[in-house]
N, CA, C and O atoms as CSV, one atom per row, in Angstrom:
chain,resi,resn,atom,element,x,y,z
A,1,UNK,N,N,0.796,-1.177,0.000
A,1,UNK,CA,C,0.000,0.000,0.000
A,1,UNK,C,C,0.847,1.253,0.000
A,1,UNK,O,O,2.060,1.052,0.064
A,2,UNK,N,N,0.458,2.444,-0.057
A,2,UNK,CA,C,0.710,3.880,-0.125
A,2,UNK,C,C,1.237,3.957,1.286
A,2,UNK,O,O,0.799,3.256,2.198
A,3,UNK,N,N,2.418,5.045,1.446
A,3,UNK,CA,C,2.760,5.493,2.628
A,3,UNK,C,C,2.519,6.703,3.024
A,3,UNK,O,O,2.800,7.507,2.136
A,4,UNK,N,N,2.097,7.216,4.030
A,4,UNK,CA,C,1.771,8.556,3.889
A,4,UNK,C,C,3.147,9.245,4.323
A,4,UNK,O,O,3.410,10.431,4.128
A,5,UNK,N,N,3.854,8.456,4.847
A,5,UNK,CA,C,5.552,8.741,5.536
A,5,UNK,C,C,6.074,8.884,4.374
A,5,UNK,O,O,5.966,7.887,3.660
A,6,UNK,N,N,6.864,10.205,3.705
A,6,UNK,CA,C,7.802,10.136,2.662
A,6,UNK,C,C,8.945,10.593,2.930
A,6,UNK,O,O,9.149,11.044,4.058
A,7,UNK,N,N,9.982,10.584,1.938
A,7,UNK,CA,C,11.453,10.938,2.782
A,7,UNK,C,C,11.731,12.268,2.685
A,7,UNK,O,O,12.816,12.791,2.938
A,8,UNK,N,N,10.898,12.720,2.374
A,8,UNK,CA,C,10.876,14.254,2.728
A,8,UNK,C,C,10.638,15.081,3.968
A,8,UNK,O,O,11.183,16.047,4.501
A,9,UNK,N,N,9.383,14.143,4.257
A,9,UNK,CA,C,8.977,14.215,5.341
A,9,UNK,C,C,9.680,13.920,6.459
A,9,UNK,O,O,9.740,14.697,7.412
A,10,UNK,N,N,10.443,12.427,6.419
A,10,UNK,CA,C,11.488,12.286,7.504
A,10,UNK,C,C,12.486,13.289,7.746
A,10,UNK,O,O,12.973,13.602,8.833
A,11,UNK,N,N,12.842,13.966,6.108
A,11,UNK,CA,C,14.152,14.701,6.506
A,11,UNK,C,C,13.835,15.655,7.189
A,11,UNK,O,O,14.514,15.922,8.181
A,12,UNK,N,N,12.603,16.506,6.810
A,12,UNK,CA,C,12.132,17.974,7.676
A,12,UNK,C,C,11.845,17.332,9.243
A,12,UNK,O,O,11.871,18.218,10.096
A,13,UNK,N,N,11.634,16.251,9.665
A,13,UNK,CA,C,11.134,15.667,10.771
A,13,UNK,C,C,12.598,15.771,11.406
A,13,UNK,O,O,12.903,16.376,12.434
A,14,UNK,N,N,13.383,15.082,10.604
A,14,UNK,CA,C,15.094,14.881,11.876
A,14,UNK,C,C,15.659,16.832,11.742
A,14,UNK,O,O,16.308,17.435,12.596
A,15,UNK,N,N,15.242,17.284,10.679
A,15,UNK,CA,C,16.125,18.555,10.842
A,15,UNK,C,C,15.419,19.136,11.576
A,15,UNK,O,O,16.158,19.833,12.272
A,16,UNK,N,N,13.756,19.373,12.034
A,16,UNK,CA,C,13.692,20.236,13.384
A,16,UNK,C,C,14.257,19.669,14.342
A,16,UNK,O,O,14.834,20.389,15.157
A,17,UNK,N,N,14.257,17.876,14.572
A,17,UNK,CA,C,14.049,17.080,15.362
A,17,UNK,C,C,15.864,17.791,16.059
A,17,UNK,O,O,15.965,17.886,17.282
A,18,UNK,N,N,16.719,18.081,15.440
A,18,UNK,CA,C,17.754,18.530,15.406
A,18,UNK,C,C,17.992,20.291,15.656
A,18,UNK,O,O,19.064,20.786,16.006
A,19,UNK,N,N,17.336,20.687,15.514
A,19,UNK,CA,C,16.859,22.538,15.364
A,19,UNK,C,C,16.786,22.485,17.020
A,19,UNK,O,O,17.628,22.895,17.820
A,20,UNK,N,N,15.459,21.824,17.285
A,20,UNK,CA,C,15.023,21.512,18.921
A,20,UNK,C,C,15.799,21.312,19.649
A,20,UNK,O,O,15.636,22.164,20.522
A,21,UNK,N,N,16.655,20.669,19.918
A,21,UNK,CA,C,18.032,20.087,20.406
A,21,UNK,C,C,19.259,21.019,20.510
A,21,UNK,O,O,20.127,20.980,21.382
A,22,UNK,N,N,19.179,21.800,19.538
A,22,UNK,CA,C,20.686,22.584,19.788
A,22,UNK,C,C,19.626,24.141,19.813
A,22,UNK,O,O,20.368,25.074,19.506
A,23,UNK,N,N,18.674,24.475,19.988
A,23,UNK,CA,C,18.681,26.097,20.128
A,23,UNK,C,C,18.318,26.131,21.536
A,23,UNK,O,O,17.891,27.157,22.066
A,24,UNK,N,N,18.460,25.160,22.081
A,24,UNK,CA,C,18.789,25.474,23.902
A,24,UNK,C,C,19.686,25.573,24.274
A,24,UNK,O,O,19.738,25.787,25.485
A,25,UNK,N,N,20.669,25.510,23.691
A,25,UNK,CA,C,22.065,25.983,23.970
A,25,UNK,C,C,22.847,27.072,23.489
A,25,UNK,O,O,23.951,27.467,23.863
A,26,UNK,N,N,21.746,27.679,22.194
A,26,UNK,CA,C,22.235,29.031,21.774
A,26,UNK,C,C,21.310,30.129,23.118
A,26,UNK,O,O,21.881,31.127,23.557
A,27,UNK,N,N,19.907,29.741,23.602
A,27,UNK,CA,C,19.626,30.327,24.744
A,27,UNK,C,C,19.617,30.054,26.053
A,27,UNK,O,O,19.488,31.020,26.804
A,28,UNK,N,N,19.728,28.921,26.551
A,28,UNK,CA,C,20.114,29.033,27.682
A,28,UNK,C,C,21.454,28.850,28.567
A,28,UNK,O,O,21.491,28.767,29.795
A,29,UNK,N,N,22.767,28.796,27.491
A,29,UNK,CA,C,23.770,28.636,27.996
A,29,UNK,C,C,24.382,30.266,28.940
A,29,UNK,O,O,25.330,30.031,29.690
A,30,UNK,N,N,24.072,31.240,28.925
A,30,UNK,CA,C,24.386,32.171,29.820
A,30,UNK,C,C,23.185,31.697,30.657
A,30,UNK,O,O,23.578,30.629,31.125
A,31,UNK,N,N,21.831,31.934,31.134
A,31,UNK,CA,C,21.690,31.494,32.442
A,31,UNK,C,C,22.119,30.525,33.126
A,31,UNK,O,O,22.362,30.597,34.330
A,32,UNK,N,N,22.264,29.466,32.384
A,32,UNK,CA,C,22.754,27.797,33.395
A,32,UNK,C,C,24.555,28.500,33.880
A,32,UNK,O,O,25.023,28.407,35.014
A,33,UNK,N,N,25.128,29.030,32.919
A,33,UNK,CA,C,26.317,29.810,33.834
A,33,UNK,C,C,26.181,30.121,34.764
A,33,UNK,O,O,26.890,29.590,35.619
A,34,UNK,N,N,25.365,30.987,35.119
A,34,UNK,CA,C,24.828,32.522,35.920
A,34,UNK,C,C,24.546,31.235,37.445
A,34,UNK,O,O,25.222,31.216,38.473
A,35,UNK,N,N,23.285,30.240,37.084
A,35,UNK,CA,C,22.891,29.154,37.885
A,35,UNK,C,C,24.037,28.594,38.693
A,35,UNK,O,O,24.177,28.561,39.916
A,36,UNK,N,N,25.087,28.016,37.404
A,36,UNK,CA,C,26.219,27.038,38.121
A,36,UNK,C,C,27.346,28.190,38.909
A,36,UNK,O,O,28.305,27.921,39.633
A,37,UNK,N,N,26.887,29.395,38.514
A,37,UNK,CA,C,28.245,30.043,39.747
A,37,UNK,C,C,26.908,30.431,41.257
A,37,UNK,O,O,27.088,30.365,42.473
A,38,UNK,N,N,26.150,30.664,40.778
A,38,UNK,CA,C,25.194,31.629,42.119
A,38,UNK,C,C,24.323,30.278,42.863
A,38,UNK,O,O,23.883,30.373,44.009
A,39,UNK,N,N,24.219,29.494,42.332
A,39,UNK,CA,C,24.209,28.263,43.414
A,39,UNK,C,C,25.017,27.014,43.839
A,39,UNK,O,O,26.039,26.626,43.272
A,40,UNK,N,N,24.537,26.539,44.716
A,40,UNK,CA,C,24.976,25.028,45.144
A,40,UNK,C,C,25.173,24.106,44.120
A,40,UNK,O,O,24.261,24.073,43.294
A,41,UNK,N,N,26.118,23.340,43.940
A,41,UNK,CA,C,26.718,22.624,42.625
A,41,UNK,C,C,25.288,21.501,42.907
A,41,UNK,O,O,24.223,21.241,42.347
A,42,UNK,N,N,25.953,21.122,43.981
A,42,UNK,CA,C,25.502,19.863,44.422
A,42,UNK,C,C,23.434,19.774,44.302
A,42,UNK,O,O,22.809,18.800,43.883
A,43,UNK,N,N,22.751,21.255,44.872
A,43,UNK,CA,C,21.392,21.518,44.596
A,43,UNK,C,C,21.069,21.361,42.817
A,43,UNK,O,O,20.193,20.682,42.281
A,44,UNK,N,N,22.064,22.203,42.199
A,44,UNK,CA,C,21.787,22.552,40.875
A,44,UNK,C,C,21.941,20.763,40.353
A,44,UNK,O,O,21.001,20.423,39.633
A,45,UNK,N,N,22.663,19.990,40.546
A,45,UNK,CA,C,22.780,19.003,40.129
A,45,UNK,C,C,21.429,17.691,40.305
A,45,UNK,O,O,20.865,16.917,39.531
A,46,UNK,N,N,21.340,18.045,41.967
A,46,UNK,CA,C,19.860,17.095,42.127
A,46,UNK,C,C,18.781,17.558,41.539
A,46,UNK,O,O,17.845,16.758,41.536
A,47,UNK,N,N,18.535,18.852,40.904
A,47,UNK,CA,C,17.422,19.241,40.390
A,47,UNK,C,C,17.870,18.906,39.356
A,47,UNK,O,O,16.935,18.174,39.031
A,48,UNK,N,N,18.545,18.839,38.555
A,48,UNK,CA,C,18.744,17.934,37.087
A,48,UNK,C,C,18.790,16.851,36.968
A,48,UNK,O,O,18.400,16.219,35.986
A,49,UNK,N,N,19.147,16.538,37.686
A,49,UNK,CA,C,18.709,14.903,37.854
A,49,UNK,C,C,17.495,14.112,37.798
A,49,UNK,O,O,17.263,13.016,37.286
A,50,UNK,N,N,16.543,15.193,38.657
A,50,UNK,CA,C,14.917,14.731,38.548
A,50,UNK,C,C,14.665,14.923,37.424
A,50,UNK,O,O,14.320,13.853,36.922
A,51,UNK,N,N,14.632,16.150,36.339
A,51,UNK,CA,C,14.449,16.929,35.412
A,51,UNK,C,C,14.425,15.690,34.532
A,51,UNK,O,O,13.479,15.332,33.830
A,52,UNK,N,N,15.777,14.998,34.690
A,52,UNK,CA,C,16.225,13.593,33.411
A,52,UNK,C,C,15.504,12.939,33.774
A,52,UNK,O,O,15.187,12.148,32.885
A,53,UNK,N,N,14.874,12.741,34.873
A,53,UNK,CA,C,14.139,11.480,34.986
A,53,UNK,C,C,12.743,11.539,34.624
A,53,UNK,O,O,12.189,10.533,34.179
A,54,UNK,N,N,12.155,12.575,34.767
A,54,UNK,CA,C,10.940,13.047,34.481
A,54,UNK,C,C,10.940,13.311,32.709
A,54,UNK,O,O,10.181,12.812,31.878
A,55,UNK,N,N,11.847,14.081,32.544
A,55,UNK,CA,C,11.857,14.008,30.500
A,55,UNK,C,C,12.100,12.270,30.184
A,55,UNK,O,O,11.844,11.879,29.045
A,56,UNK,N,N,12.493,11.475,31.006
A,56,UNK,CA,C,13.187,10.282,30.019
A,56,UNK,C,C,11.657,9.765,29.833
A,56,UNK,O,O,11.232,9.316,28.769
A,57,UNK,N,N,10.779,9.913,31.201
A,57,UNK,CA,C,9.492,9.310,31.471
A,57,UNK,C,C,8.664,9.940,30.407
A,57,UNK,O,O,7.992,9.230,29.658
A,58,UNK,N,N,8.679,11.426,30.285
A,58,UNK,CA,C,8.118,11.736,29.418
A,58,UNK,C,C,8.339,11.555,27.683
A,58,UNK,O,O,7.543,11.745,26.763
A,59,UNK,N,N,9.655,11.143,27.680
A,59,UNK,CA,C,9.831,10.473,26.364
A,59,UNK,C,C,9.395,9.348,25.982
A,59,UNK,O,O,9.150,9.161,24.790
A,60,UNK,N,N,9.237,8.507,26.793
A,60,UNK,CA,C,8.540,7.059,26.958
A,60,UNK,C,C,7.668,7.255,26.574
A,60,UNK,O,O,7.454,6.824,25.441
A,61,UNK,N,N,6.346,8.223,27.448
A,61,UNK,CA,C,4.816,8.041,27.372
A,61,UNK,C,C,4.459,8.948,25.396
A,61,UNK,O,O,3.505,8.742,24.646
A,62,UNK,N,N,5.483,9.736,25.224
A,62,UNK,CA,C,5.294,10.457,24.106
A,62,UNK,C,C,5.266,9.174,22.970
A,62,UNK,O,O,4.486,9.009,22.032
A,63,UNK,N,N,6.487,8.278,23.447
A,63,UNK,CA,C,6.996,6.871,22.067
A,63,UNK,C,C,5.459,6.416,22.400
A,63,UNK,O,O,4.576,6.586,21.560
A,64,UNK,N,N,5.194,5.827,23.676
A,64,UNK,CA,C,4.112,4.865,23.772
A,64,UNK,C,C,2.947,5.404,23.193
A,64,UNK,O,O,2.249,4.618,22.553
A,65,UNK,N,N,2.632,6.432,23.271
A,65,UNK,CA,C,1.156,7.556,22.565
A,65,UNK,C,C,1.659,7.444,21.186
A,65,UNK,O,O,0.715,7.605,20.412
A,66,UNK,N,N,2.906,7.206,20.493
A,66,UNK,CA,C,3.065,8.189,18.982
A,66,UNK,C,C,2.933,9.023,18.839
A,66,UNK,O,O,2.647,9.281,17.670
A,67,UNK,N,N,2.994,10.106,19.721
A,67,UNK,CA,C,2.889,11.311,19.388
A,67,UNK,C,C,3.992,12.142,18.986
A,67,UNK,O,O,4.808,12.434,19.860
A,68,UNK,N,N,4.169,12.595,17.763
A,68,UNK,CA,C,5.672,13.209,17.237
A,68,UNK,C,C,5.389,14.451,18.047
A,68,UNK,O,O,5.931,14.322,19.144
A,69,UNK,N,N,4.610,15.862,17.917
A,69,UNK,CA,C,4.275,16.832,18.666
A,69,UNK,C,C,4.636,16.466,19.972
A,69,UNK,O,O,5.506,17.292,20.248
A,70,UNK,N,N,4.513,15.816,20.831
A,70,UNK,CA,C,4.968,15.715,22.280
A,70,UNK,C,C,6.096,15.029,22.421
A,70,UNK,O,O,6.569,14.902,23.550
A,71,UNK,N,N,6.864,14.342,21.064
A,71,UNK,CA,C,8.251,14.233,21.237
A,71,UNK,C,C,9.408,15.131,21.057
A,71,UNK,O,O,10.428,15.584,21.575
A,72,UNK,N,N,8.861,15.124,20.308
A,72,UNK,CA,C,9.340,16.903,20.077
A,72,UNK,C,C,9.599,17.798,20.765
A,72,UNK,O,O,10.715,18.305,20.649
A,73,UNK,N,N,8.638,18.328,21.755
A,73,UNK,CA,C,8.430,19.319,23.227
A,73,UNK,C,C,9.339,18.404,23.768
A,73,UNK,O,O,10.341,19.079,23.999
A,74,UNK,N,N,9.624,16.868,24.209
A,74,UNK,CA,C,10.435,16.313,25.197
A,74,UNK,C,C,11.758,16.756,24.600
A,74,UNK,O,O,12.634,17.172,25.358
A,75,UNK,N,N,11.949,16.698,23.350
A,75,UNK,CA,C,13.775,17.019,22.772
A,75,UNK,C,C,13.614,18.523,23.158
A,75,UNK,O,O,14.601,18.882,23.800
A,76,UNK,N,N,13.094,19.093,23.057
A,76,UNK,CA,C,13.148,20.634,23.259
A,76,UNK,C,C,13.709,20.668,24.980
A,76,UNK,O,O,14.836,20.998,25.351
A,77,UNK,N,N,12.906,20.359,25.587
A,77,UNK,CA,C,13.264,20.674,26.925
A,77,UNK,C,C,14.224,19.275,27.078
A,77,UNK,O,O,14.737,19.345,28.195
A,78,UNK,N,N,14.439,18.670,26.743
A,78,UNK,CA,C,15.898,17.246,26.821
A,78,UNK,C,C,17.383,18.654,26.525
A,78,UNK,O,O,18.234,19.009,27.340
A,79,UNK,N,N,17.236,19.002,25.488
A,79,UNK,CA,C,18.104,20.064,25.458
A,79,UNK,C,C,18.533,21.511,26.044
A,79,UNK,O,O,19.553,22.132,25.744
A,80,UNK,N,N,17.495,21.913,26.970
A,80,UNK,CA,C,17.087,23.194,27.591
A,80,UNK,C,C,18.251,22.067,29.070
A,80,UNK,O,O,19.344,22.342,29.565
A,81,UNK,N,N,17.624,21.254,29.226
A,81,UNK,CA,C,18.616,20.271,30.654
A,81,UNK,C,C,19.964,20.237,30.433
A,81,UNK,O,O,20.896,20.619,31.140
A,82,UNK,N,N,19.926,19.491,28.856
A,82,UNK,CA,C,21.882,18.865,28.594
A,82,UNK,C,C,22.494,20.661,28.757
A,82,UNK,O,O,23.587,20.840,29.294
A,83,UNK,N,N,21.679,21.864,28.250
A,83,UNK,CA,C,22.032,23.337,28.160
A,83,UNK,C,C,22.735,23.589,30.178
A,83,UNK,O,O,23.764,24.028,30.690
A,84,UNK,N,N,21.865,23.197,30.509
A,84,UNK,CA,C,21.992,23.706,32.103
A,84,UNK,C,C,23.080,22.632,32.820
A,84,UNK,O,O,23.817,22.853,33.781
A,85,UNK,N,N,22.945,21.514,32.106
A,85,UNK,CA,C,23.721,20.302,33.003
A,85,UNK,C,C,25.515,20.748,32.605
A,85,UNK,O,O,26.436,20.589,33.407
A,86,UNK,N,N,25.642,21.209,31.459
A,86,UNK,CA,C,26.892,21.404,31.175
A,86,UNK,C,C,27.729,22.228,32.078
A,86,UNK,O,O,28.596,21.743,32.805
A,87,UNK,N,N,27.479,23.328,32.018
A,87,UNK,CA,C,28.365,24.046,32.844
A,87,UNK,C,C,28.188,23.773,34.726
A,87,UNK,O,O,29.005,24.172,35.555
A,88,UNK,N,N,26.928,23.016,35.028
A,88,UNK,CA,C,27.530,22.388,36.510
A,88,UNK,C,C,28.333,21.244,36.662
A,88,UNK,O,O,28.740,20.806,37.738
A,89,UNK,N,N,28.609,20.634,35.205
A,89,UNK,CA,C,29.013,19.329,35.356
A,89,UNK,C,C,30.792,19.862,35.274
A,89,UNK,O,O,31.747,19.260,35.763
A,90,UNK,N,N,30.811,20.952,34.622
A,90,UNK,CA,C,32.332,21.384,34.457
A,90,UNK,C,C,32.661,22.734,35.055
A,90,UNK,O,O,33.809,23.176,34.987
């Protein structure tokens, strides 16, 4: 049968899917700085920690639904975290 999936479609799908992912780090890499000097390493770190655990969950329930739109929002904010986790991790 007909697919309604074409490879066009995939490609515009991985290049936001990719867009999402790195423009949290063109904006939030000066606050997560600002974060990792004006607080507790160790606070800033357990709150990212939940953060991963709660996006990984929410990546799950997004795969398990199929929902590309709410996978999407999870890479968005997956990257807004790896944005903030960097500079407490170094």
């Amino acid at each position: 049968g007909k697919t309604l999936v074409t490879k066009d479609w995939e490609n515009g799908i991985a290049a936001l899917a990719m867009a999402l992912f790195v423009i949290p780090f063109l904006i939030c890499v000066a606050p997560a700085g600002y974060f990792a000097d004006r607080f507790s390493k160790r606070h800033v770190l357990m709150g990212v920690k939940v953060a991963e655990v709660l996006l990984v969950l929410g990546g799950g329930l997004a795969l398990y639904l199929g929902s590309i739109s709410f996978f999407m929002g999870i890479l968005f904010l997956m990257g807004i975290h790896a944005a903030i986790y960097a500079p407490v991790k170094y």
